[in-house]
N, C-alpha and C positions, 0 to 999 in steps of 0.2 A: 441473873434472873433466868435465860435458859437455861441452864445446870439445872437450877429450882425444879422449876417447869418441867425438866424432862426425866428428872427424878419420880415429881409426882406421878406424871403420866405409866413410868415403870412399874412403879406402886400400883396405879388404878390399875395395870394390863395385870398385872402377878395375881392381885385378887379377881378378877374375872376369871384366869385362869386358874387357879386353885380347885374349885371342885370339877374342876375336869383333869384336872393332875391327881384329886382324891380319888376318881373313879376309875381311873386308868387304873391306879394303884390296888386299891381294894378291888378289885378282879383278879390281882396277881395272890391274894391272899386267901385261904382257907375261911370257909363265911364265916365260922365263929367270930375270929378274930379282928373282923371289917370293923364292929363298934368296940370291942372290946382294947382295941388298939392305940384307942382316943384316951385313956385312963390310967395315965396323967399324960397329959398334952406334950408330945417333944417332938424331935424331926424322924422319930420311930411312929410315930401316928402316922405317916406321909408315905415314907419308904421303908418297905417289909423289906426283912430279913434275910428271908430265904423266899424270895419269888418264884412262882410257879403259874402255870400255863391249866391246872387241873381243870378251873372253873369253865375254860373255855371248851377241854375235849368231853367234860361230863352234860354242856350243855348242848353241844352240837351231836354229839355220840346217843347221850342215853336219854336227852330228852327231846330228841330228833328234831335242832334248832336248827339241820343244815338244810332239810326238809323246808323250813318253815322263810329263810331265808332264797331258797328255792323260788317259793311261792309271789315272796314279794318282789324280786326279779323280774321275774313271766307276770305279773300282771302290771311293773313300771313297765317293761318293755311293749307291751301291747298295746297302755295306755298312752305312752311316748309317740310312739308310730300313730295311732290311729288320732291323737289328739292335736297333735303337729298337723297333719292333713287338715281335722277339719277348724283348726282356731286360722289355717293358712286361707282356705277359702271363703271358709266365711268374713274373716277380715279384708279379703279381695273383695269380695260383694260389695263389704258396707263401705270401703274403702274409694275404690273404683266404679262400679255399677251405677247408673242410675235406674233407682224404677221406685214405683210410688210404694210408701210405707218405710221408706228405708229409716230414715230416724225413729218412728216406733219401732221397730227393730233393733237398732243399736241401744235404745230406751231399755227394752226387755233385757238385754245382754248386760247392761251394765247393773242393772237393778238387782241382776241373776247372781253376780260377783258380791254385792252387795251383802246380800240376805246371808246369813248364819245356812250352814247346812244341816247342820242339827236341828232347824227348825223344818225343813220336809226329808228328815232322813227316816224318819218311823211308817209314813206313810208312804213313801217310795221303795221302804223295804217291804212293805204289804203287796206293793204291785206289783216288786220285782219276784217276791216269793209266787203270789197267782199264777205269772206267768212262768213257772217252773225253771230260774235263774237262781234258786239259792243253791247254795254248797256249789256251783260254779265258776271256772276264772271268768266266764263272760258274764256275768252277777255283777264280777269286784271292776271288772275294768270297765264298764260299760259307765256309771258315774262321772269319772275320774277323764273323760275324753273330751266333755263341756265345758272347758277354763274361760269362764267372761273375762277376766283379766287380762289371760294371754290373749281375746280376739281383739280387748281393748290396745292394748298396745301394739300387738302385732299392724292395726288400722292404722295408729297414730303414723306409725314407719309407712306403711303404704302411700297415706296422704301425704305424702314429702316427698313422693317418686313422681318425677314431671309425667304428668301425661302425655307427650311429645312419644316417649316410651314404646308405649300402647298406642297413640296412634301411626306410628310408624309401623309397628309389624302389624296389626291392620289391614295395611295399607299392603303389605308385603303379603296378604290372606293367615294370617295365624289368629287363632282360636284362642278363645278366652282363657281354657285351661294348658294351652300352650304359652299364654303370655303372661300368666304366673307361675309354668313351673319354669319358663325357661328364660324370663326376664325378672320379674319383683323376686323371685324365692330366691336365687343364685346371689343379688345384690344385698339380699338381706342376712348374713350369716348371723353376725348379732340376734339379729333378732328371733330366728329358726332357732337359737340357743339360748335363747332365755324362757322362749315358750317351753321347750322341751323340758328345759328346768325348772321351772315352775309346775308340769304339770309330773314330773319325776319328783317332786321334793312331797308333794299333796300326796302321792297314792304312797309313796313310803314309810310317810311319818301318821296315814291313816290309821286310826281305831275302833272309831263308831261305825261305820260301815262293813266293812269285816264284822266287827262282832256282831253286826245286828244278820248278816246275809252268810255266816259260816259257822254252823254247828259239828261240822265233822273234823277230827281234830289234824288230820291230813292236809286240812286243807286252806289249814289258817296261817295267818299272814305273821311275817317277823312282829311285830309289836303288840298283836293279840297273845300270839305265844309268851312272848316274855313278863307279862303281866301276870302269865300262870305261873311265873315262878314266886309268885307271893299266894300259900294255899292256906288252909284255916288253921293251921297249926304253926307258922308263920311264912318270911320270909327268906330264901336262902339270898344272902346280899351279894356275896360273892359271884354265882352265876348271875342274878340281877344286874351285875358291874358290868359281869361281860360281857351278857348282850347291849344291853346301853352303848356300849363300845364299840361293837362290833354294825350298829344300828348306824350310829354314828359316824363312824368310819368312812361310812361310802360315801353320804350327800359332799361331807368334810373335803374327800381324793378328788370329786367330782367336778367342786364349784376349787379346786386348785387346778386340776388340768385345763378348763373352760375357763379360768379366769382372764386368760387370753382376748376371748373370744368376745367376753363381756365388756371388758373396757374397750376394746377397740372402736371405733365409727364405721359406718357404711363411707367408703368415699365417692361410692360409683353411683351414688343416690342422686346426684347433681347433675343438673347439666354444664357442660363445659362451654 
């Protein structure tokens, strides 16, 4: 019976992974040939011939995708940094602090994670335009640095750090923002790495915001660009593969190096 069992389960993993083995594939391939390769069905539909790397340097070279990967780099990296900061403090706030209104306030936060962003993205791209933020990186990252989720969790982990904590250094004269960056932040790795990835995995794999806040074509993000490889005379599949790929690639390396970080537990969150 586990033979059976792990049979199947080999099965369900191979078809999950199939069209990500397709699309690796079909990037190696000249785009003609990406559909035309299906016709009749063998293990030539899967693995080309003669593999080649073209798709990749005609989309980084001539359709200046290195440019556009550039972009969405510098603006996770901005938002990473600046969005770590504040889901850290403000979850110390609602966390830690007391002062009146604090559950309307985590009320707001959570309701804020809640809500579709597509439903005030049209009108938050009218203000951010007014105020003279379009075709900007401070346009694209400014969004992208309010994660309710991560402030939600980030709090969860705080409210599990004894207060004893806090009032010992205190006690010792250390400041608020001394006793989060140099007591809850240090104990908390886990959790400084899930927000961070969380709030990296959002501005990378973003669309509607870019498109709606970057007309200049310099200055657009990996996934708006790659979409222009589909233009009204069709699409080329092949670079299409690539980037996908190449899109792909990073969250993929990312949540493997950090996956460390993410299973582990806080141990130092206890008292002894």
């Amino acid at each position: 019976m586990t033979t059976i069992l792990t049979v199947l389960a080999g099965l369900v993993a191979a078809l999950f992974i199939l069209p990500a083995v397709w699309m690796l594939m079909g990037s190696l391939r000249p785009s003609a040939e990406v559909l035309t390769s299906l016709i009749p069905l063998s293990w030539r539909s899967l693995f080309p011939d003669n593999p080649q790397v073209d798709n990749y340097i005609a989309l980084l070279s001539d359709r200046g995708f290195a440019r556009n990967l550039m972009n969405s780099a510098l603006v996770c990296l901005g938002s990473v940094i600046l969005g770590v900061l504040m889901s850290m403090m403000a979850a110390y706030a609602l966390a830690v602090l007391r002062f009146r209104g604090r559950a309307l306030v985590f009320a707001f936060v959570v309701v804020g994670f809640m809500l579709p962003f597509e439903a005030v993205a049209i009108p938050l791209s009218d203000l951010f335009t007014r105020w003279g933020l379009a075709n900007t990186m401070v346009g694209l990252i400014l969004p992208g640095i309010g994660n309710g989720l991560a402030i939600f969790n980030a709090r969860q982990f705080f409210r599990g750090v004894p207060r004893s904590y806090r009032e010992a250094a205190m006690i010792d004269g250390a400041s608020e923002p001394t006793i989060l960056f140099r007591i809850y932040m240090p104990i908390s790795g886990p959790t400084v790495v899930n927000t961070a990835l969380l709030i990296f995995l959002g501005q990378w794999s973003s669309y509607l915001w870019p498109l709606l806040m970057v007309t200049r074509r310099e200055m657009q993000v990996a996934s708006v660009a790659l979409a222009n490889t589909a233009g009204e005379h069709g699409i080329d599949y092949g670079q299409n593969f690539a980037g996908a790929v190449m899109l792909s690639l990073v969250p993929a390396l990312m949540m493997l190096v950090l996956q460390r970080f993410l299973s582990s537990g806080s141990s130092g969150s206890g008292e002894k």
